[in-house]
Phi, psi and omega in degrees: 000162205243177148198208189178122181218171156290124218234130196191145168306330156276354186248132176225144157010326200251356197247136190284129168301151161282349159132056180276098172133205176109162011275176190242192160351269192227028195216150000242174185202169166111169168203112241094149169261131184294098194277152213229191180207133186251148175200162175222176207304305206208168198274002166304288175346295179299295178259015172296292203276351143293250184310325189269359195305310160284334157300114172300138191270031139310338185140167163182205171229169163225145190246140190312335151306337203236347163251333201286015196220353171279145146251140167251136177223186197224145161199166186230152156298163156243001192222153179292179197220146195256121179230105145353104213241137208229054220180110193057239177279000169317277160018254178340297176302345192255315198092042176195184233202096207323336182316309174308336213218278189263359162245052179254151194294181183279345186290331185265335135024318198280321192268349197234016184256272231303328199280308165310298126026254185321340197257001178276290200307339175254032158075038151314177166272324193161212196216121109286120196236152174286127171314099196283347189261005162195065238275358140275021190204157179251154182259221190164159170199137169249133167288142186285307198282351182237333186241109173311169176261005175256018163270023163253161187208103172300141186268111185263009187260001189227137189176106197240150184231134160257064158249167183299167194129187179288329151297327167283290178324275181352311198257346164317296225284299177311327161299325182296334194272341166253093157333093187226135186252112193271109181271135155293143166293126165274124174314000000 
């Protein structure tokens, strides 16, 4: 699994927001409030459902604010994950329609924060759904409270900084194919 964070001394590939923003998707909810960790199949994905999240998919820009402080990482399960699957016949079986649920804008956040909820309260794992901003590849939210941090295994062979360099190139280049204009800082 891919992920795209905010870069930090304390923050890695493996570590669950404690519920800072929201709502998000399908997170937060609890009281404690329930920490979560969003991740996606591959790293389009991965950076489709982040730095692109707010970008029309007609095109933009990201501006160095919005990149210049992400990292991307990897991490594998150790264990299989008991997962909701918000997804194909999943759906189907649910009665409701990715419109509804897993592409629905963010103004509705309020409403699919309830779908997560339910997939906790039945002693899930998380949620897996098809990515609506890159929509062959899958997402994810892990629950903090059901998935430890020693069933992830940070991938140590994967890691990208948007800074110049090859990581910065990388996300030029991925952006430039959804016209997306990746802007630079002056030095």
């Amino acid at each position: 699994m891919y992920r795209m964070f905010t870069a930090a001394r304390d923050r890695h590939a493996t570590t669950f927001n404690p519920g800072a923003g929201g709502p998000h998707r399908f997170s937060f909810f609890g009281n404690p409030v329930v920490p979560v960790l969003y991740a996606a199949q591959t790293e389009m994905a991965a950076l489709c459902e982040s730095l692109l999240h707010d970008v029309p998919l007609t095109g933009g820009r990201l501006l160095p604010e919005q990149y210049q402080q992400c990292v991307a990482g990897a991490f594998e399960t150790t264990r299989e994950l008991r997962l909701a699957s918000f997804r194909g016949i999943g759906l189907r079986r649910l009665g409701v329609d990715a419109a509804h649920l897993t592409a629905s804008p963010p103004r509705t956040y309020h409403h699919t924060v309830a779908w997560g909820q339910a997939a906790h309260d039945i002693g899930l794992d998380g949620v897996v759904w098809m990515s609506s901003r890159c929509n062959t590849d899958r997402a994810y939210v892990l629950f903090g409270d059901r998935v430890r941090r020693q069933d992830l295994h940070v991938a140590a062979d994967y890691a990208r900084l948007f800074t110049p360099g090859p990581g910065l190139d990388w996300l030029i280049d991925a952006c430039a194919s959804m016209k997306v204009d990746v802007l630079m800082g002056i030095p």
